[in-house]
C-alpha positions, 0 to 999 in steps of 0.5 A: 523915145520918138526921132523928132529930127534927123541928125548929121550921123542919119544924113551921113548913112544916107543911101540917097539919091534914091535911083528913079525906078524907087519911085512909083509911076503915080506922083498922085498924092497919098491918102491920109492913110499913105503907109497903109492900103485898104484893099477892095473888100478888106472891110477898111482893114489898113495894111503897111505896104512899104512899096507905095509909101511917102516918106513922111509915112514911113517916118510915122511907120518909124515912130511907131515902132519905136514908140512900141519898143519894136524897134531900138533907136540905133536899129532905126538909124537906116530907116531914118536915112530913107526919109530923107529927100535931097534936090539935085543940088544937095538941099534936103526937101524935108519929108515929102508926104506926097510922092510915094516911094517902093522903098522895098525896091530903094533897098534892093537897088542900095543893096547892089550899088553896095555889092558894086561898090564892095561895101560890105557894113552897107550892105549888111545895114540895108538887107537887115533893114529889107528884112525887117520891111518884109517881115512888117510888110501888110501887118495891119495898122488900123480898121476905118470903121467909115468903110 
């Protein structure tokens, strides 16, 4: 099973707006690559870092786990929410694949706006989810043999 749109109950969990210090300082535009990273002398080893990420990116990352049965459609039900970009008016700007986002980062900043605010389900969601990011956090996900 693959998540091909974004329903109202993802919208609904949304942890939006994603605060600005989620964000990297680069708006540069992601490599083809952008949830993977090729560090110097890695041998085109490609790495998940969640940390510079666009959001299309982590949508794919998504998929994937899915696709591999990693991870169950319901667990992947807050990851789906951060893929979700909204304007200052309320309108989604669909998956951006340009600016990359520390979505480790989002989640820390989610997690103690839910401490603030004593939401406790959300809380829960969110920490699951930084665990699991830590957990794939430079797995491999590819080799450019062009390197």
């Amino acid at each position: 099973m693959s998540i091909s749109g974004i329903g109202s109950s993802a919208a609904a969990q949304s942890i939006t707006p994603w605060s600005s210090s989620a964000k990297s300082a680069s708006a540069a535009p992601a490599s083809a690559g952008g949830a993977t990273s090729s560090a110097s002398g890695s041998g085109g080893v490609q790495r998940t870092d969640f940390t510079q990420m666009t959001r299309k990116d982590l949508f794919d990352w998504i998929n994937s786990k899915i696709a591999s049965g990693e991870m169950s459609f319901d667990e992947s039900s807050t990851f789906v929410s951060m893929t979700v970009s909204f304007r200052e008016d309320g309108t989604s700007s669909g998956l951006d694949d340009t600016q990359q986002v520390d979505f480790m980062q989002a989640l820390r900043d989610g997690m103690a706006r839910a401490q603030k605010t004593n939401d406790s389900e959300l809380f829960d969601r969110l920490q699951a989810a930084l665990r699991t990011m830590q957990r794939y956090q430079g797995e491999v996900r590819g080799v450019d043999i062009t390197a």
